[in-house]
VEXZA-461194 format. One line per field, with one value per residue (C-alpha): residue number from 1; residue in one letter; x, y, z. Coordinates in nm, 4 decimals, m for minus. Example, Ala and Ser with C-alpha at 12.3 -4.5 7.8 and 13.67 -1.06 7.14 Angstrom:
2
n: [1 / 2]
res: [a / s]
east: [1.2300 / 1.3670]
north: [m0.4500 / m0.1060]
up: [0.7800 / 0.7140]
END
This chain:
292
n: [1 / 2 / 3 / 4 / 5 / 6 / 7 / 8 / 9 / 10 / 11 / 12 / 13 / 14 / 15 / 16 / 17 / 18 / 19 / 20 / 21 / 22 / 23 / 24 / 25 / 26 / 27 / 28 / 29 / 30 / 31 / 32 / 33 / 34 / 35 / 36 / 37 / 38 / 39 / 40 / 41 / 42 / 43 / 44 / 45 / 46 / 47 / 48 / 49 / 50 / 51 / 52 / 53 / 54 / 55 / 56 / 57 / 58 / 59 / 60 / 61 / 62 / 63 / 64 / 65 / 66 / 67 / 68 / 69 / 70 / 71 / 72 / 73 / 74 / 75 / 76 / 77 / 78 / 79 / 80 / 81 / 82 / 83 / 84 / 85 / 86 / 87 / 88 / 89 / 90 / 91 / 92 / 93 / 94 / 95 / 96 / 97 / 98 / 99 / 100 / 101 / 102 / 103 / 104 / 105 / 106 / 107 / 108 / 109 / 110 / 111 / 112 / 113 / 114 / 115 / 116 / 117 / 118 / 119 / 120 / 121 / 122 / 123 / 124 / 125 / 126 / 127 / 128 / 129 / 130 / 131 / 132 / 133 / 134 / 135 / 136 / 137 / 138 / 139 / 140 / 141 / 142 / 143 / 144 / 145 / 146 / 147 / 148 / 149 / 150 / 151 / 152 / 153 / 154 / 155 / 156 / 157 / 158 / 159 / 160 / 161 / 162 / 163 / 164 / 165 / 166 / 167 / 168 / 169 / 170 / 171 / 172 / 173 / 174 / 175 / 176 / 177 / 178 / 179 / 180 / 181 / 182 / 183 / 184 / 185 / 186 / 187 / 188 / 189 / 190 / 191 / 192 / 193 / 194 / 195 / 196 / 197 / 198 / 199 / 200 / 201 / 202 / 203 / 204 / 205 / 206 / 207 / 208 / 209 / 210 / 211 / 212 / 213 / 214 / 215 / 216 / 217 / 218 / 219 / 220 / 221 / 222 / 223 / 224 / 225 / 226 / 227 / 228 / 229 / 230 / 231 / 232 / 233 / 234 / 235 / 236 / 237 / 238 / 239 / 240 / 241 / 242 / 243 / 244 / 245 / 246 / 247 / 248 / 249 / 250 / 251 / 252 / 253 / 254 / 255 / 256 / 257 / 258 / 259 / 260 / 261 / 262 / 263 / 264 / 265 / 266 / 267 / 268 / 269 / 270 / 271 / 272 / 273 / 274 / 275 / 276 / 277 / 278 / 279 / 280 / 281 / 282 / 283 / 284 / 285 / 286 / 287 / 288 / 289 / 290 / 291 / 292]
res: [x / x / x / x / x / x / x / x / x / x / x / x / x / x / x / x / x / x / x / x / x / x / x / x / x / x / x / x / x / x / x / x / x / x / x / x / x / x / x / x / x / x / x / x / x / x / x / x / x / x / x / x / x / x / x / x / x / x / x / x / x / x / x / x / x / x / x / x / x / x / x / x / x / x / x / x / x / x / x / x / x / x / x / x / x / x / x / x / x / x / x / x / x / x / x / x / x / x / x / x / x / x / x / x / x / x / x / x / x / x / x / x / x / x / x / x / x / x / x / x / x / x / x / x / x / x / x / x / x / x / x / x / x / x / x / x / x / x / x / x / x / x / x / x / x / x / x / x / x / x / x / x / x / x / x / x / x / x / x / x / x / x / x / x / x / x / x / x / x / x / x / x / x / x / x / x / x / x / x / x / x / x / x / x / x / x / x / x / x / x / x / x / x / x / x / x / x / x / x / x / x / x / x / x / x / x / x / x / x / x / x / x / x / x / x / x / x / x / x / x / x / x / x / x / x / x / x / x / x / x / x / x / x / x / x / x / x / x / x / x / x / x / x / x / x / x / x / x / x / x / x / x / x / x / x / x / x / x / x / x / x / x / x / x / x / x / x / x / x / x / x / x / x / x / x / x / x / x / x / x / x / x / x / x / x / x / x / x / x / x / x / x]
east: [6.9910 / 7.0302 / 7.3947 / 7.3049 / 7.1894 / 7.5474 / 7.7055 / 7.5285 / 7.5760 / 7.9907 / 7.9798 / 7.8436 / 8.0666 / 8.3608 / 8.2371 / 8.1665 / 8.5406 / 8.6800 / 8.5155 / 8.6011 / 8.9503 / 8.9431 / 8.8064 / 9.1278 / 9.3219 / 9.2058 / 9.2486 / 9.5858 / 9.7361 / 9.5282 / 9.3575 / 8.9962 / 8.8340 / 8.7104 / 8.4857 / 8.2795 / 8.4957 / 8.4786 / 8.5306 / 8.7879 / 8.7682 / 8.5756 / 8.5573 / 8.9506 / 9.0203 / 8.8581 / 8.9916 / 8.9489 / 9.1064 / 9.1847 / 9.3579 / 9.6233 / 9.7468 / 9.5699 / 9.7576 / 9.4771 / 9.6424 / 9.5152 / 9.4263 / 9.4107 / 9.3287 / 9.3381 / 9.2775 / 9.3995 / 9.3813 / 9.7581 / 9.9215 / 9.8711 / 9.9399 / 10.3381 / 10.2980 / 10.4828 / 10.1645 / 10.1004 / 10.4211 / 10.3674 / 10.3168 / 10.5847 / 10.8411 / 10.7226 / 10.9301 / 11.2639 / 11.1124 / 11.2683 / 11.1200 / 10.7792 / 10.4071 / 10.2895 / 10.2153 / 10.4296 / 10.3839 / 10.3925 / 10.3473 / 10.2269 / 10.0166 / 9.9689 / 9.7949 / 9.6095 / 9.2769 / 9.2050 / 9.3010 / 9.2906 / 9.5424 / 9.4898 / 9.7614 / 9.6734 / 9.9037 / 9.8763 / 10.0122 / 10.0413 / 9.7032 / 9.7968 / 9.6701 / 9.4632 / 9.1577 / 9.1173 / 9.0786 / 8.7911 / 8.5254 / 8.6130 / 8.9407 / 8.7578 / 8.7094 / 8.3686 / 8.3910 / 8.6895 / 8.9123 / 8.9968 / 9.3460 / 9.6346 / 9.9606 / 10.1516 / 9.9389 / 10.0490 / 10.4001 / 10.3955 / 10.2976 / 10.5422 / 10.8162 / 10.6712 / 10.6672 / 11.0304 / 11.1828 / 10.9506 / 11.1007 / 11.5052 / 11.4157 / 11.6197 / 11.3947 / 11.3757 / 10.9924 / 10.7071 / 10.3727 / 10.3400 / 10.3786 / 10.5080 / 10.3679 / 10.0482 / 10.0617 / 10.1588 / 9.8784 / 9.6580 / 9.7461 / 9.7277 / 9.3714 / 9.1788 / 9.3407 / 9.4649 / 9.8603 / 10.1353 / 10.4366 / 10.7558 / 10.7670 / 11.0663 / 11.0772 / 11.4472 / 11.3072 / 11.0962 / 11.1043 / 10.9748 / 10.5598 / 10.3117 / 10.0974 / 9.7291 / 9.7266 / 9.3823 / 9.2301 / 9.0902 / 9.4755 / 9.5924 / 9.5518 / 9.5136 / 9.5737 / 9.8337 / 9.9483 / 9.9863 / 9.9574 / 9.8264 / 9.7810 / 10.1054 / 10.0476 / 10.0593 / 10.4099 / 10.7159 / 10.8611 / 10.6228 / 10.6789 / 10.7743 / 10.4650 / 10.2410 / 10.1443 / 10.0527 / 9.8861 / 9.6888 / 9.5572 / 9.5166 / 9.2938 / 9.0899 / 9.0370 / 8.8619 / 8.5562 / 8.6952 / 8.8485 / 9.0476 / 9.2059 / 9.3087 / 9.4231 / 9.6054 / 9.7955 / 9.8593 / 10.0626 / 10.2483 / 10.3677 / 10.4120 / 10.7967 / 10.7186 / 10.3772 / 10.5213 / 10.7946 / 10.7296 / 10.6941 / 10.4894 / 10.2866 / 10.2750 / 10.1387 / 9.8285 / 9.7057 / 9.7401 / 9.5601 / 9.2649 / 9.2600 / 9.2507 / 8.9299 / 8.7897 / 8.7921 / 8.6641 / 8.3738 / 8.3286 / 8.2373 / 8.0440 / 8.2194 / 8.2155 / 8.0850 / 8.0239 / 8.3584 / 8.4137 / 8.3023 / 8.5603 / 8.7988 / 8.7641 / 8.7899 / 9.0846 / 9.2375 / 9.1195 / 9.2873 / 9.6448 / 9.6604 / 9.5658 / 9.8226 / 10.1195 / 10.0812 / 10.3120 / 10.4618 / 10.7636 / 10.6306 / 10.7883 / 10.9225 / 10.6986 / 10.8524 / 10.8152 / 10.7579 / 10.9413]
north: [m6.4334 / m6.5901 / m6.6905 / m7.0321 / m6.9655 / m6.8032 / m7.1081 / m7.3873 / m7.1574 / m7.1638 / m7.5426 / m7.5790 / m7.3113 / m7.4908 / m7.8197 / m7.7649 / m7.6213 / m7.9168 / m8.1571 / m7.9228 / m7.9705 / m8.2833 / m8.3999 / m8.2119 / m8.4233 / m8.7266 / m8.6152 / m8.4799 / m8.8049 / m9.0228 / m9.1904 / m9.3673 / m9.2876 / m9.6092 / m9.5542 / m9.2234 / m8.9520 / m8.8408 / m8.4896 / m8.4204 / m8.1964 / m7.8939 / m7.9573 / m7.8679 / m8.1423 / m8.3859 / m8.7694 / m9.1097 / m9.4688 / m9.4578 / m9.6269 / m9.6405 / m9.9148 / m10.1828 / m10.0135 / m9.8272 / m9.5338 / m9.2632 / m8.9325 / m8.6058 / m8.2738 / m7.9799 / m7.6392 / m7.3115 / m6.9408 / m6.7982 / m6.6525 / m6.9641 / m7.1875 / m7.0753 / m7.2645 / m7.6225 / m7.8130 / m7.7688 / m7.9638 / m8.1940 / m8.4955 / m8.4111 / m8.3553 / m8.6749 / m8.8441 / m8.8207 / m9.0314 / m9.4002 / m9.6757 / m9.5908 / m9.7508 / m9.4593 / m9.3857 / m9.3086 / m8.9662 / m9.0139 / m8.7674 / m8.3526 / m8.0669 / m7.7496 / m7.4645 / m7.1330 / m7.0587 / m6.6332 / m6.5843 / m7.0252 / m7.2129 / m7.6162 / m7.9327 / m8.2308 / m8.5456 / m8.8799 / m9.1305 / m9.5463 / m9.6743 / m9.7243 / m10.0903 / m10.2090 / m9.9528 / m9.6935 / m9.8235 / m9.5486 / m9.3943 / m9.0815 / m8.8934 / m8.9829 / m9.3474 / m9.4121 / m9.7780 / m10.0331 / m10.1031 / m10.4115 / m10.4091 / m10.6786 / m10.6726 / m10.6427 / m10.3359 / m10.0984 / m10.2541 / m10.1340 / m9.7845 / m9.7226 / m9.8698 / m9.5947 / m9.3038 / m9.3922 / m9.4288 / m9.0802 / m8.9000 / m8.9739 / m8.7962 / m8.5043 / m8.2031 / m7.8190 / m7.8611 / m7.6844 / m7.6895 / m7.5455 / m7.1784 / m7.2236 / m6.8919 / m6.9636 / m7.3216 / m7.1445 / m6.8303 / m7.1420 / m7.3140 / m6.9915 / m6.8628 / m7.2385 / m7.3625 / m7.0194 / m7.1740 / m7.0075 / m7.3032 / m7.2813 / m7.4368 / m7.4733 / m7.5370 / m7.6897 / m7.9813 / m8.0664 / m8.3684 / m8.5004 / m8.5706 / m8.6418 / m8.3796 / m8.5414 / m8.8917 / m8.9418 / m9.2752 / m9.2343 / m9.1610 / m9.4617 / m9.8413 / m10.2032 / m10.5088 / m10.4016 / m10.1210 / m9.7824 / m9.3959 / m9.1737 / m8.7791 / m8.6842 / m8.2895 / m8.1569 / m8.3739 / m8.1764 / m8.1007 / m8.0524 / m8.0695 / m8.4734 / m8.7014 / m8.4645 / m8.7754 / m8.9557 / m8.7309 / m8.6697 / m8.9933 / m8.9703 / m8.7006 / m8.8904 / m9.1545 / m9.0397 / m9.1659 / m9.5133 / m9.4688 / m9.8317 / m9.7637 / m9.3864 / m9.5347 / m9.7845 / m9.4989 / m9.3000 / m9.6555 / m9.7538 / m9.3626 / m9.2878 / m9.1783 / m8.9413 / m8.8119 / m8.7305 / m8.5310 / m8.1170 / m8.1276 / m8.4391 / m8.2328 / m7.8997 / m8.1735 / m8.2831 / m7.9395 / m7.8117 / m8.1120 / m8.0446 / m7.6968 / m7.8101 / m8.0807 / m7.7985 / m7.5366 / m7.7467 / m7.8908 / m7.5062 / m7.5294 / m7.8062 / m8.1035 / m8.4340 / m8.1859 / m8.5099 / m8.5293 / m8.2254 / m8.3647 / m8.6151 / m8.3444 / m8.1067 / m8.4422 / m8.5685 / m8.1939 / m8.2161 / m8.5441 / m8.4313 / m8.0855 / m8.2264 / m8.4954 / m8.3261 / m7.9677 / m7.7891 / m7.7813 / m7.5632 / m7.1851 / m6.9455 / m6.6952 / m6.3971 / m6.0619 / m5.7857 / m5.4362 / m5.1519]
up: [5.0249 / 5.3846 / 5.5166 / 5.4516 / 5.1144 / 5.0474 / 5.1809 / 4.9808 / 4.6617 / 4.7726 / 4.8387 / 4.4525 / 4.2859 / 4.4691 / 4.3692 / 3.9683 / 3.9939 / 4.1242 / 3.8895 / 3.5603 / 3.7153 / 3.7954 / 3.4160 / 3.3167 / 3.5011 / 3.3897 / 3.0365 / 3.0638 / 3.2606 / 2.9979 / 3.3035 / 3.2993 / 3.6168 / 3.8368 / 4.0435 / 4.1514 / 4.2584 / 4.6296 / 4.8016 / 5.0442 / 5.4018 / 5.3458 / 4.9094 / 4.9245 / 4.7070 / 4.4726 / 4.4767 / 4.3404 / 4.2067 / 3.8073 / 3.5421 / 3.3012 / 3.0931 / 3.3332 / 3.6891 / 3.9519 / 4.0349 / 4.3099 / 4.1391 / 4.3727 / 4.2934 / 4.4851 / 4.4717 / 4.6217 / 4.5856 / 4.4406 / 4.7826 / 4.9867 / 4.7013 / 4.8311 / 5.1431 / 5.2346 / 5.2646 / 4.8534 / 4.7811 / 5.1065 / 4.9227 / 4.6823 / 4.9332 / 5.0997 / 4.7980 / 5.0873 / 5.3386 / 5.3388 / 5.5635 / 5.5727 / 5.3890 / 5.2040 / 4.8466 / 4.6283 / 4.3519 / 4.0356 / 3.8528 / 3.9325 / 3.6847 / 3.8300 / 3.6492 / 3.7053 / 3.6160 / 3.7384 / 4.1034 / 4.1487 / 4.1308 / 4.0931 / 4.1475 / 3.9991 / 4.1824 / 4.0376 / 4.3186 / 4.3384 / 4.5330 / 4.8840 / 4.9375 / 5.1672 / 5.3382 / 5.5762 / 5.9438 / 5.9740 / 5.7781 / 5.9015 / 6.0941 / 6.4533 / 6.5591 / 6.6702 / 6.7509 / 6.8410 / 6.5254 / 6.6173 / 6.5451 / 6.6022 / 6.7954 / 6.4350 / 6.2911 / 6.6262 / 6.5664 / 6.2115 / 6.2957 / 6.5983 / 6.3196 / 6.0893 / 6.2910 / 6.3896 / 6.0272 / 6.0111 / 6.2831 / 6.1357 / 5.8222 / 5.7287 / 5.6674 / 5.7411 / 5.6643 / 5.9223 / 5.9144 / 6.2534 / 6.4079 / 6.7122 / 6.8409 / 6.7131 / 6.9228 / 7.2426 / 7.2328 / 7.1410 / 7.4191 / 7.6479 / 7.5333 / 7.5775 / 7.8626 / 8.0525 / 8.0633 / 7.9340 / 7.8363 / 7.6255 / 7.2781 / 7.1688 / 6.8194 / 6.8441 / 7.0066 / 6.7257 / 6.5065 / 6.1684 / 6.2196 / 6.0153 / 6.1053 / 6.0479 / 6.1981 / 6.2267 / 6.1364 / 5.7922 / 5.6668 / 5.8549 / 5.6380 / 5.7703 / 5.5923 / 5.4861 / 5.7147 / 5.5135 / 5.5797 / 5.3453 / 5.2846 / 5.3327 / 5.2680 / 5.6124 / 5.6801 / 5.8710 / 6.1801 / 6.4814 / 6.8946 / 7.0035 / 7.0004 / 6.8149 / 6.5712 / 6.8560 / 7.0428 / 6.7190 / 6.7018 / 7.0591 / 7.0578 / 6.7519 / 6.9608 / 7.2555 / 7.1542 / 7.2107 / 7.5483 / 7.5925 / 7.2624 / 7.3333 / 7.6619 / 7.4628 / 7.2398 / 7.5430 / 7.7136 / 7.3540 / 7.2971 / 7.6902 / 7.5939 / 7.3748 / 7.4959 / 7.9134 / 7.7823 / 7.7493 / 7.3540 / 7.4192 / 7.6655 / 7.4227 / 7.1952 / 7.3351 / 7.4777 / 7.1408 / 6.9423 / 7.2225 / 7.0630 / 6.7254 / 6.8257 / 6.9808 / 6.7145 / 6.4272 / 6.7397 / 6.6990 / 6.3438 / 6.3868 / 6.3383 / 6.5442 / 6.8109 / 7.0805 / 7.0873 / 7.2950 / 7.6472 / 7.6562 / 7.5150 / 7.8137 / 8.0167 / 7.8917 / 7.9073 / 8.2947 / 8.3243 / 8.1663 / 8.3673 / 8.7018 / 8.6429 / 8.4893 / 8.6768 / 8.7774 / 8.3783 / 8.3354 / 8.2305 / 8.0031 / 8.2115 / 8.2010 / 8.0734 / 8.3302 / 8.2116 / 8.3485]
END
């Protein structure tokens, strides 16, 4: 059996899981599904629009194996429940249950109105968004980044030897500095008509202007409009975390490019990395230890 042989047999394992699970789901919220049920990144979760008692719901299931199922990100959207002042769904309702070394969360959510301003987390063509979307999403991340939470979904070790090993820079990241984020602003979680964010899993504290630089770097296919993020989040974005930010979204484009996806994006990547280097350079260092 070849490598890819191993891998499409994974993908269908993974897949027959998720739908057993997700029929479970259905049966033990006494939902009627509408709709066909879609995938999520890399088959981690299964997803769709249901029913009960004449409401559409969202229905969400994910998987995991038992040690990671520990980490913040599988009560993300749960924890999400403290954050005031923002358009995002709301949960529900949560079932969790093993099944041998798996363990499965079933969330049942209010639909977020309105749809997706992508089909996919990297914008491929102008959105054509008005002045009162942007202002809805700089009001968002603000009533965001007041929330009270001890929440992280980053390493900030891991961010700096990112940072070091693709770009060859060693910076400070000083996780006091760090404020409430998102954490995967990309433009399939983002909603227009109304404004809404969804997928709030990966949610907690994270260097300033990561969520912007996020979308940033998802936009880079559409130059004017990742110019336009780049103008509207300036404050946040020239500042060191702001700067920490962006080289370590690049790293995160670049990895997945790696693993094949949206792999055109990675010119305008190194570009942009170019661009923010020649411009901001020097950036304050960490100091480096000496050995004796």
């Amino acid at each position: 059996m070849t490598s890819a042989d191993t891998a499409t047999s994974t993908t269908t394992a993974v897949r027959t899981a998720l739908r057993l699970a997700y029929s479970r789901a259905l049966a033990d919220f006494g939902l009627d599904a509408i709709g066909r049920a879609r995938f999520g990144w890399r088959d981690r979760s299964i997803g769709s629009v249901v029913e009960r008692a004449g409401t559409r719901q969202w229905l969400r299931v994910v998987w995991s194996r038992r040690q990671w199922a520990r980490n913040a990100w599988w009560t993300g959207n749960q924890d999400a429940a403290m954050i005031t002042g923002v358009e995002k769904p709301r949960l529900l309702d949560v079932r969790a249950w093993e099944e041998g070394p798996l363990v499965y969360r079933a969330e049942l959510m209010s639909l977020l109105p309105g749809r997706a301003c992508a089909p996919t987390s990297v914008l491929a063509r102008t959105p054509g968004l008005d002045e009162s979307w942007w202002t809805d999403l700089e009001r968002n991340l603000d009533a965001l980044a007041v929330t009270a939470t001890d929440r992280t979904m980053l390493d900030p070790e891991i961010v700096r030897r990112r940072i070091t090993v693709f770009f060859g820079i060693d910076l400070p990241v000083d996780q006091d500095d760090w404020v409430p984020s998102h954490g995967d602003l990309h433009w399939n979680n983002l909603h227009r008509e109304p404004f809404g964010i969804a997928d709030w899993e990966s949610w907690g504290l994270a260097p300033q202007g990561y969520d912007a630089a996020f979308l940033l770097g998802h936009s880079l296919a559409v130059p004017h409009v990742a110019e336009q993020i780049a103008r509207r989040f300036r404050r946040n974005l020239e500042t060191e975390g702001g700067i920490v930010s962006q080289l370590y979204v690049m790293t995160k484009l670049l990895t997945r490019a790696d693993a094949g996806e949206h792999v055109g994006l990675v010119p305008a990547v190194h570009r942009y990395v170019g661009r923010l280097l020649g411009t901001r350079m020097p950036l304050r260092r960490r100091t480096p230890i000496r050995s004796t």
